[in-house]
C-alpha positions in Angstrom: 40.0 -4.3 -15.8 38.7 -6.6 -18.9 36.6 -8.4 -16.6 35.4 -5.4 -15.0 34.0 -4.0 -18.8 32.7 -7.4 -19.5 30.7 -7.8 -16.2 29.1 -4.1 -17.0 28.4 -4.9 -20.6 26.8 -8.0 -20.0 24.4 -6.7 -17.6 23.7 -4.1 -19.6 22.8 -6.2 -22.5 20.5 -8.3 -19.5 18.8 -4.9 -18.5 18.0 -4.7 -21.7 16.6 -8.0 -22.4 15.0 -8.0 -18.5 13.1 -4.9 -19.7 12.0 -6.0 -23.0 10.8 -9.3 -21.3 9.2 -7.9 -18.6 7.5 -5.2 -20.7 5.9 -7.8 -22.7 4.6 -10.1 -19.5 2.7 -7.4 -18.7 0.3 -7.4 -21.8 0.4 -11.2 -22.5 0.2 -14.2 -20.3 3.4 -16.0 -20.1 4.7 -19.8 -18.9 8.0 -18.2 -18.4 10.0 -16.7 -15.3 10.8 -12.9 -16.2 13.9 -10.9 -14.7 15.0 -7.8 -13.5 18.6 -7.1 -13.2 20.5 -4.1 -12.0 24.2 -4.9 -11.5 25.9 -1.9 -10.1 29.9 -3.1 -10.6 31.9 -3.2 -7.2 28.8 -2.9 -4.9 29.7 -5.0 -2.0 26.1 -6.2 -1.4 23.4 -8.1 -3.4 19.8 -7.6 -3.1 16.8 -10.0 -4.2 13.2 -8.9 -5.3 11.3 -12.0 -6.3 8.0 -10.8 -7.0 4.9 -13.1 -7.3 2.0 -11.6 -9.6 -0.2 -13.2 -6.7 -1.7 -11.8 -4.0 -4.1 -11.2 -1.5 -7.0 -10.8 -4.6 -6.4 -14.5 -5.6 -7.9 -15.8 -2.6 -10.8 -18.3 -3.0 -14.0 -17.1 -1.7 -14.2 -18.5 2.0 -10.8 -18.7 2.4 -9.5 -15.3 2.5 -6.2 -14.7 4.3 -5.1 -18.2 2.5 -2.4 -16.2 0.1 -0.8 -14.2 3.1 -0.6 -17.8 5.2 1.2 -19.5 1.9 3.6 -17.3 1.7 4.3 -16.5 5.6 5.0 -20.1 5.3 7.9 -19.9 3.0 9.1 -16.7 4.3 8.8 -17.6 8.2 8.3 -21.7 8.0 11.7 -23.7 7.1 12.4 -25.9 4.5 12.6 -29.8 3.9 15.9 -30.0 5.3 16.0 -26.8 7.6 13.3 -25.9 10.6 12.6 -21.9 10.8 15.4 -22.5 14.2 18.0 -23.7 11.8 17.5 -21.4 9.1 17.8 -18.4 11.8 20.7 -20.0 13.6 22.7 -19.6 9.7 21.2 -17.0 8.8 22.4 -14.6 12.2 26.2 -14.6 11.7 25.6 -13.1 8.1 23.1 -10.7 9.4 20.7 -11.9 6.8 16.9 -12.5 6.8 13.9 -12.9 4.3 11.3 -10.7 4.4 7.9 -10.5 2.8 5.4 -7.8 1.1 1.6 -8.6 0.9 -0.6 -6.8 -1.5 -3.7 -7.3 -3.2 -2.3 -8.0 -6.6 1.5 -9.1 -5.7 4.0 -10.4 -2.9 7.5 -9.8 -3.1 9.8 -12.0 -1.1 13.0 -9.9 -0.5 16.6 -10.4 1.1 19.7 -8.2 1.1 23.5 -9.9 2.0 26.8 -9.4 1.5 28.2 -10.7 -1.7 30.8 -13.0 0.9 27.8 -14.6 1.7 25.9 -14.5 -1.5 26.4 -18.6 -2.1 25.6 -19.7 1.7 22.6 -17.7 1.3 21.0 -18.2 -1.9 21.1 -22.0 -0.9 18.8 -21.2 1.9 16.7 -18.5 0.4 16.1 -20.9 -2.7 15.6 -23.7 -0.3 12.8 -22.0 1.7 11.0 -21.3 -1.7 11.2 -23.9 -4.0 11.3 -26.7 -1.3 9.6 -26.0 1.5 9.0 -27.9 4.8 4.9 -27.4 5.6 5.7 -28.1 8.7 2.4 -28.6 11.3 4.4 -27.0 13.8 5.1 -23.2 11.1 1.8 -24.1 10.1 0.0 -23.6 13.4 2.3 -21.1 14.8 1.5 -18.7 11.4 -2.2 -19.5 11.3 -2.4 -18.4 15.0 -0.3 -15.3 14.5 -2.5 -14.1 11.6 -5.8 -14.6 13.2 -4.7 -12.9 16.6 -3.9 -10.4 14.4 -7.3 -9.9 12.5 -9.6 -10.5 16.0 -7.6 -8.7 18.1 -4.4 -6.3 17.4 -5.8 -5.0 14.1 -9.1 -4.1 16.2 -7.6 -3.2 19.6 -4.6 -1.6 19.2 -4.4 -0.2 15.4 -6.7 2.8 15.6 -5.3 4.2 12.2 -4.8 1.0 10.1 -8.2 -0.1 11.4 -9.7 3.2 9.8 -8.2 2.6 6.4 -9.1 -0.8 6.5 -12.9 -0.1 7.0 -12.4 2.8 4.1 -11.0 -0.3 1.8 -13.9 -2.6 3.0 -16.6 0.6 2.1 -14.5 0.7 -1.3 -14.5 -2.9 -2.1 -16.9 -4.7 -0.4 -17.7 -8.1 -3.0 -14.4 -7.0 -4.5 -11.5 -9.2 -4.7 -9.7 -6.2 -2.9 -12.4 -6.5 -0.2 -10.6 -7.9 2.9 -7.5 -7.2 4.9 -4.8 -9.0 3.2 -5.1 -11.2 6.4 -8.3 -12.6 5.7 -11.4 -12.3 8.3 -11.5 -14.7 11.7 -13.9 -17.1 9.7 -12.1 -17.5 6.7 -8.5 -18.1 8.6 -10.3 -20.6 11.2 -11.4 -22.9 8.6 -8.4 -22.9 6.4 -5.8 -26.2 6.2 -2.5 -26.9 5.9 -3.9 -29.3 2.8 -5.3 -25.5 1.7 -1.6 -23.8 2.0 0.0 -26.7 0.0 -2.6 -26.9 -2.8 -2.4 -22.9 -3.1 1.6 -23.4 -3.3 1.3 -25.9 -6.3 -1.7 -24.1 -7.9 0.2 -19.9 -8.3 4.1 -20.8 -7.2 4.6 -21.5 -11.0 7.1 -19.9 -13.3 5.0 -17.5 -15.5 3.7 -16.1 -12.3 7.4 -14.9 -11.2 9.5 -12.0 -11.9 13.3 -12.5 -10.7 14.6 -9.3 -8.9 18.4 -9.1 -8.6 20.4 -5.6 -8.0 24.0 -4.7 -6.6 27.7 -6.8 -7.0 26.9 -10.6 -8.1 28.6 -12.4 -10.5 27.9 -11.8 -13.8 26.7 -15.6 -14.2 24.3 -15.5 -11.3 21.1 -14.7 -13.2 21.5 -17.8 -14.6 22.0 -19.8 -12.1 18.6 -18.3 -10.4 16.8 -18.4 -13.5 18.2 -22.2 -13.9 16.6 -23.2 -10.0 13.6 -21.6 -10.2 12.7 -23.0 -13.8 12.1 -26.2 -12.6 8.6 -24.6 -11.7 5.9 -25.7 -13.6 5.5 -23.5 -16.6 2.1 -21.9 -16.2 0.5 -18.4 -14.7 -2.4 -17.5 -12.7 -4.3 -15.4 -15.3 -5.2 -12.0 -14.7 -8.3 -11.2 -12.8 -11.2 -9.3 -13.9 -11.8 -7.2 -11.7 -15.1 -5.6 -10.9 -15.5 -1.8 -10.9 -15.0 -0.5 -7.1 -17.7 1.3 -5.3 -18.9 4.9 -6.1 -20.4 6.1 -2.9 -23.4 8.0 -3.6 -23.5 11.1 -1.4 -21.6 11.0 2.2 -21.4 6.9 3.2 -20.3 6.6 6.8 -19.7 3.7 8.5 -18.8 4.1 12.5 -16.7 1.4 14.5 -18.1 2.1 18.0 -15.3 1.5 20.9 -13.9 3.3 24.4 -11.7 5.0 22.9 -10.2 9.1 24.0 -9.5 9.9 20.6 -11.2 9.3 17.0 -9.6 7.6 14.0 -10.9 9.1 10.4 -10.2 8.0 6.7 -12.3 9.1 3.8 -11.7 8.3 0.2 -13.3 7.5 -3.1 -12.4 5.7 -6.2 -10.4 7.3 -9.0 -10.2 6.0 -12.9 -6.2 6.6 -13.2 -2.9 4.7 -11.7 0.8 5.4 -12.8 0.3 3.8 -16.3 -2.2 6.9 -17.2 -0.2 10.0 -18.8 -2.7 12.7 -15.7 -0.9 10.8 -12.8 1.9 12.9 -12.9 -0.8 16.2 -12.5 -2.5 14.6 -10.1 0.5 13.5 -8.2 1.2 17.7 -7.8 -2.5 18.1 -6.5 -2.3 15.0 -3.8 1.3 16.4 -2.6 0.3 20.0 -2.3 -3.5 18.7 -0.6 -1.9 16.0 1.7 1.7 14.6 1.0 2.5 11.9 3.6 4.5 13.1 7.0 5.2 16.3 5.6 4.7 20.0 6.4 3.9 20.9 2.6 0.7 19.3 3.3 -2.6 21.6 3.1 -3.8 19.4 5.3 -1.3 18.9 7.7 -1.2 23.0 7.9 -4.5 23.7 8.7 -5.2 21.1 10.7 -2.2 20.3 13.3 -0.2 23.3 12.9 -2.8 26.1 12.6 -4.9 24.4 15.4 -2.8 21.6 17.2 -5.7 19.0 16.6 -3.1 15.8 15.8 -0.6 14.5 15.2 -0.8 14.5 11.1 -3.2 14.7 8.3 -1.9 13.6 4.9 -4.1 12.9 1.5 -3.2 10.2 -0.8 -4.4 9.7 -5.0 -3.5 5.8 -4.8 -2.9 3.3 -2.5 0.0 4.1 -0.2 2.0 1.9 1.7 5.3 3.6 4.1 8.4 2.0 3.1 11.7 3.4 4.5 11.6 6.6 7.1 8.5 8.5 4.9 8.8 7.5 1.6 6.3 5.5 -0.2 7.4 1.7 -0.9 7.4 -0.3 -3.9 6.0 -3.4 -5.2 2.0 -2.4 -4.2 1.5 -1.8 -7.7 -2.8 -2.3 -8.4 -4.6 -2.0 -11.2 -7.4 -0.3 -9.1 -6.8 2.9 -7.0 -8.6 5.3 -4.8 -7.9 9.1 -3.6 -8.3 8.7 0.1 -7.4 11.5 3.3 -6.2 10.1 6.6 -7.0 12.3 9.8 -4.6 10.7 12.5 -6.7 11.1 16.2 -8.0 13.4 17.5 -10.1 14.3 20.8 -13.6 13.3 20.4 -15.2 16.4 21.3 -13.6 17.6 18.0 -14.4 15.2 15.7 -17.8 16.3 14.2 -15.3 19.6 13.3 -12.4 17.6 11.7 -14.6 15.6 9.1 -16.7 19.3 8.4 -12.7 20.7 8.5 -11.6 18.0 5.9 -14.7 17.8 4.0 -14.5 21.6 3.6 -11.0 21.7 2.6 -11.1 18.9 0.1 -14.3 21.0 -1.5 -12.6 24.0 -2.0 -9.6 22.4 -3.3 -11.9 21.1 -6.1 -13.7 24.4 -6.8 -10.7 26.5 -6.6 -7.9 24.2 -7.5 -3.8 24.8 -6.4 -2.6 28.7 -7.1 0.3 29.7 -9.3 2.5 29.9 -6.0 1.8 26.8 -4.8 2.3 25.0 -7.5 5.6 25.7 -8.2 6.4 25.3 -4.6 4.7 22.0 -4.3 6.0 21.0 -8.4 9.6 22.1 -6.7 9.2 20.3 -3.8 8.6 16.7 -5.8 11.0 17.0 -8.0 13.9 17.2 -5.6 12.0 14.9 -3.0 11.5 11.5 -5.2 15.4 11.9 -5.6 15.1 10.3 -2.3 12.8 7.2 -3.2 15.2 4.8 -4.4 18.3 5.4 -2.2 19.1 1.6 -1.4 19.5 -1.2 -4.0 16.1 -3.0 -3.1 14.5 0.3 -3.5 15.7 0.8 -6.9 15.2 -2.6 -8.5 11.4 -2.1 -6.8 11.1 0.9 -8.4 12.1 -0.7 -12.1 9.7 -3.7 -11.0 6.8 -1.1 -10.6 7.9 1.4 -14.0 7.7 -1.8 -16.1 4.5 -3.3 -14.3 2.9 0.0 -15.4 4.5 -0.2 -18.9 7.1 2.5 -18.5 10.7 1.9 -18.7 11.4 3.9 -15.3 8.9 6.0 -13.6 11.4 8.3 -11.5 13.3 9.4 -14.1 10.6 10.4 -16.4 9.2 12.0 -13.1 11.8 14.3 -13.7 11.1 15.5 -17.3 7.2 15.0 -17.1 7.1 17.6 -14.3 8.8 19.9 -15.6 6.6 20.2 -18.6 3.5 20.6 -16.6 1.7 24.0 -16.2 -0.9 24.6 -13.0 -3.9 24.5 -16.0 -3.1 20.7 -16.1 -3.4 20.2 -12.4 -6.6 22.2 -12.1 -7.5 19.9 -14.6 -6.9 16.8 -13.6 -8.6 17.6 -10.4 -11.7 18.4 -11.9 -11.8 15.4 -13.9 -10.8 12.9 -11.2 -11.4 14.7 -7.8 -14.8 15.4 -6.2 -16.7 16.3 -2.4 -19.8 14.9 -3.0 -19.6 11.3 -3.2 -17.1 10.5 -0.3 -17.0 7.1 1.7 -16.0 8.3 5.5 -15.0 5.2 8.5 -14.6 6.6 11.9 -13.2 4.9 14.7 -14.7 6.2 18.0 -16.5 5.8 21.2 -20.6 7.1 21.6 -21.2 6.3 17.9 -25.0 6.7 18.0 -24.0 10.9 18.9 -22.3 11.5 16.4 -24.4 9.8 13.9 -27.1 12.2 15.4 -25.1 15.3 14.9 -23.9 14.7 11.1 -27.5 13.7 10.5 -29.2 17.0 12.3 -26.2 19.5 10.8 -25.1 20.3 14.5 -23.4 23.3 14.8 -19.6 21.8 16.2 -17.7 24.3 18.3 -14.2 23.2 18.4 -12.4 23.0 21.7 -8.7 24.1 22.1 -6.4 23.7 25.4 -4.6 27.1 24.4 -6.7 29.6 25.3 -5.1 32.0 22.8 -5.5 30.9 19.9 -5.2 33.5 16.6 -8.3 35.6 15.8 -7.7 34.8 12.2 -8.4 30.7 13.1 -11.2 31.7 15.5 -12.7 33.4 12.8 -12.5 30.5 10.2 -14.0 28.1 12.9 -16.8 29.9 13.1 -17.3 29.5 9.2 -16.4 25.6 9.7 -18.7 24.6 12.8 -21.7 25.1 10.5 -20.0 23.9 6.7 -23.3 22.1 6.2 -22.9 18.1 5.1 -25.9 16.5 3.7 -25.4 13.5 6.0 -29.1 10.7 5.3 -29.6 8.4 8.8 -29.6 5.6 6.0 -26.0 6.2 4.7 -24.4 5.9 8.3 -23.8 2.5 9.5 -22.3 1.7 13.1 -21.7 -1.6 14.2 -19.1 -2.6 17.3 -15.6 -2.5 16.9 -15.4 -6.0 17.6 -17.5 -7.3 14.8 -15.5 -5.8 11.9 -13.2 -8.6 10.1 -14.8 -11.3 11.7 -16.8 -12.3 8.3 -17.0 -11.0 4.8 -17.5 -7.5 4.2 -19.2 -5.3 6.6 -20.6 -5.9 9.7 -24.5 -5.9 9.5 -26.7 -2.4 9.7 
């Protein structure tokens, strides 16, 4: 029972220095590995959350897609005494693996094992990190891998991601944000394994780390970690400076033309305000009750599949959103940049000239006439009883702690709770004015006949909407009538179309 108190008490006392620590790496450059603990006494498992304040945004000009191929290398390539064969062979009978998160700004290398197993895997998991084997063979396998994916799945068979990733190029273009995470054909075709290994010794130094450990370890463990992975070199990769992120000016289309039955839409803008600002949590309420992901609640999702059977799902987001477990949003994307964005899954072409007059329409009367009395507390109800469910496993809590203190607050769920509460509809109406417009909207489509459809945005078509049930309700009828001529003041010069094949080949967008 003593031991039991003294376990708790001392990782209490190293929450608190974690924090504290951790709090302060975010305003100042350190030298030093920081930590986040979160022992939870008698927990049979142990998860890790190293997190690297490196990411995809680091990458040298010309080389992009060299961060993600670093660090598949120590997730997926083996180490100097262990191939990737060996390390799965051990790693099978404890049902273990290592997985890794990409981002622009951060990657997070994360495991989960029994604490039976805790030794026999932290020798490999520290093995694969801090020595690891370069191999030609992982080297060559992970290069191919990544550029199939860029050339070919991400363009042939990802309809939706390929939308969003045109909206982020349209965001970011010149940006450090502004390629896939992945890099472009180009960039991945001319990259080294010389270029892998002098990336590793350049950012995998301590002040660049943040040590992640939640669930039953030893009280001594931190230690020990903190001990291995100090022998690092102490030094950081400073912060970037980041350039502001592209203000469209009017409605900006770009259209990747392909055979395709169905079109793929995103549309987004940027917005001045991430989890560290106090009008998040106001904002948060107007995303959710415009367009919360996978969920009924959604504006969106009402009037557009339910009300008229168009898709599968349409869903608004007011920062970058990333689905973790079942529909919940997952840690450890944390940016310093963000952007409000809507994502209308496909739908049949015939109707697609209605959707973007639908969404446009939708997202202009949510700024003129804001969220009603009714639906906000529905929708401020709904949130407060729904992030309960964010952080239900121990690597989704101690990535939840990593992002509160990465956005200077001590934890961002909890205060969810109280900050909420407080908030009247007057603040959300607010915040959407401030940060929320129609006008100046960035739209990619993915679809087939491109040169049509730039024809009708740019003419004002009228678009009748076609329905296979021939009995639809007079009360939607009626509204489609309004919608088929919402007028968008579409210029021929602000709608780009290029083949689907040439996006992510090179830099930035395809050529006009």
């Amino acid at each position: 029972m003593r031991a039991s108190i003294k376990t708790y008490l001392i990782g209490i006392l190293l929450i608190g220095i974690s924090a504290l620590l951790t709090s302060c790496g975010n305003k100042v450059n350190s030298n030093k590995l920081t930590s986040e603990l979160l022992p939870v006494d008698g927990n049979p498992l142990v998860s890790f959350r190293l997190l690297v304040k490196v990411g995809s945004a680091n990458d040298p000009s010309g080389k992009e897609g060299l961060c993600q191929l670093t660090w598949s290398m120590l997730a997926s390539g083996g180490s100097k005494t262990m191939t990737i064969k060996d390390i799965t062979e051990k790693f099978y009978p404890m049902a273990a693996s290592v997985s890794l998160i990409m981002d622009k700004e951060m990657a997070v290398f994360s495991g989960t094992i029994h604490k039976d197993n805790l030794e026999k895997y932290y020798a490999v998991f520290k093995d694969m990190l801090l020595d690891p084997g370069f191999r030609e063979e992982d080297y060559n396998r992970l290069k191919t891998n990544q550029l199939n994916f860029v050339e070919k799945t991400l363009v042939n068979n990802m309809d939706e991601q390929f939308g969003k990733e045109i909206l982020n190029l349209m965001l970011y273009e010149g940006h450090p944000y502004g390629h896939h995470e992945a890099g472009t054909g180009e960039s991945v075709k001319g990259l080294t394994l010389d270029d892998v290994k002098t990336f590793y010794k350049q950012h995998f130094v301590q002040g660049n780390f943040v040590i992640g450990l939640a669930g039953g370890y030893p009280a001594d463990f931190p230690a020990k970690i903190t001990a291995d992975f100090a022998k690092l070199p102490e030094s950081f990769t400073p912060r970037l400076s980041l350039p502001p992120a592209h203000m469209p000016q009017g409605l900006e289309f770009v259209i990747a033309d392909k055979p395709t039955p169905a079109s793929a839409i995103s549309m987004g803008f940027p917005v001045s305000l991430t989890k560290a600002d106090k009008d998040f949590f106001a904002l948060w309420i107007a995303g959710s009750h415009f367009g919360e992901h996978r969920q009924k609640v959604s504006l969106l999702f009402q009037k557009i599949r339910e009300e008229r059977g168009q898709n599968y799902g349409d869903y608004a987001y007011i920062e970058h959103f990333v689905q973790g477990r079942d529909k919940f949003p997952a840690p450890n994307h944390a940016r310093e940049q963000q952007y409000f964005s809507i994502w209308i899954r496909p739908l049949a072409n015939s109707n697609r000239h209605f959707v973007i007059r639908q969404a446009l329409r939708e997202l202009k009367k949510f700024v003129d006439e804001g969220i009603s009395e009714e639906r906000f507390q529905l929708v401020r109800t709904y949130l407060l009883n729904y992030t309960k469910l964010y952080a239900q496993t121990l690597g989704e809590r101690l990535g939840w702690q990593m992002d509160s203190h990465t956005y200077g607050r001590q934890d961002f769920l909890a205060e969810a709770q109280s900050v909420l509460l407080k908030l009247t509809r007057e603040d959300v109406n607010r915040a959407i004015k401030k940060y929320l417009n129609f006008d100046n909207v960035c739209v990619a489509v993915i679809t087939q006949d491109a040169d049509s459809l730039k024809n009708d945005l740019v003419a004002n078509t009228p678009s009748p909407v076609k329905y296979a049930n021939p009995n639809m309700p007079k009360n939607v009828l009626d509204e489609d009538v309004v919608i088929q001529e919402f007028p968008l003041d579409v210029k021929a010069e602000k709608v780009r179309i290029a083949p689907a094949a040439e996006f992510f080949q090179k830099a930035g967008l395809p050529a006009k």
